[in-house]
C-alpha positions, 0 to 999 in steps of 0.5 A: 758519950761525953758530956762536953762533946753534947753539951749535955743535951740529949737532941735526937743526934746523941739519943741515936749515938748513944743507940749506936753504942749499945749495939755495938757494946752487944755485937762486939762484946765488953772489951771491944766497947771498952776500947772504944769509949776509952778512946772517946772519953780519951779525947780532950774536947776541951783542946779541939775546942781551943784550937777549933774557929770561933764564930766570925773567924773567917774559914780557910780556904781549901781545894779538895778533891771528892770522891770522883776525884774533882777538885772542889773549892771552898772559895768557889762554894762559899760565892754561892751561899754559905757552906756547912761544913762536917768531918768525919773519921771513916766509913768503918766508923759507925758513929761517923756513918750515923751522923753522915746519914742524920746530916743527909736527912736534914740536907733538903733545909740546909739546900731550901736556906740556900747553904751547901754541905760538904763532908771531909774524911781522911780517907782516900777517895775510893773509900770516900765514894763507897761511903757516899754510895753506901750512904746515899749521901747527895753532898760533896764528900772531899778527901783530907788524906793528910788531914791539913784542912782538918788541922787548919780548922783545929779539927781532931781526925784521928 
């Protein structure tokens, strides 16, 4: 896993991607892996990381739909409390699907604090919805198709 992307802390999130990798390095084979951690070492973090919201920059406003097809506002969101926002690639992405399932059990703080969680994915609402339900995730999960949220935040989705 890349270093920056971790900063080089090993919290519980990484210790279980980093399982993650294995078992994927196991059950898919080297040269499946090698394509995958090319592409994660490909990234340029440090890119995301210039073109990303810095802390007291005021976050966008946006108007997505969730999985059920409502539109969910941020502006809306944010007049009841803070909102903790995170992106993910897609429900056949199996890193993506461990940090959904890792923020879903922190969840119960994030509400007890008073913030709200929302997850946003390129991918359409159906499959947004089978990943909600797969995951028993109980936050919104909004569909970015074209990605324009995740641009306006600097966000990387590929």
């Amino acid at each position: 896993m890349n270093e920056e992307l971790n900063n080089g802390h090993e919290g519980p999130l990484a210790k279980e991607l980093k399982q993650a990798e294995e078992k994927f390095r196991k059950e898919n084979g080297a040269e499946s892996a090698a394509i995958l951690t090319n592409f994660i070492d490909g990234m340029d973090y440090a890119a995301v990381k210039s073109r990303s919201l810095k802390m007291g920059e005021a976050a966008p406003d946006f108007t997505l739909c969730n999985a059920t097809g409502r539109k969910v506002t941020l502006s809306e969101m944010i007049k009841k409390g803070p909102v903790i926002i995170t992106w993910y690639r897609g429900g056949w992405c199996p890193y993506c699907n461990l940090a959904l399932a890792y923020m879903q059990r922190f969840l119960p703080q994030f509400l007890e604090a008073g913030a709200e969680l929302i997850a946003i994915t390129p991918e359409k609402p159906d499959a947004s919805l089978t990943t909600k339900e797969k995951h028993d995730l109980e936050f919104e999960v909004l569909t970015d198709e074209q990605n324009r949220v995740a641009k306006l935040y600097g966000e990387l989705i590929t």
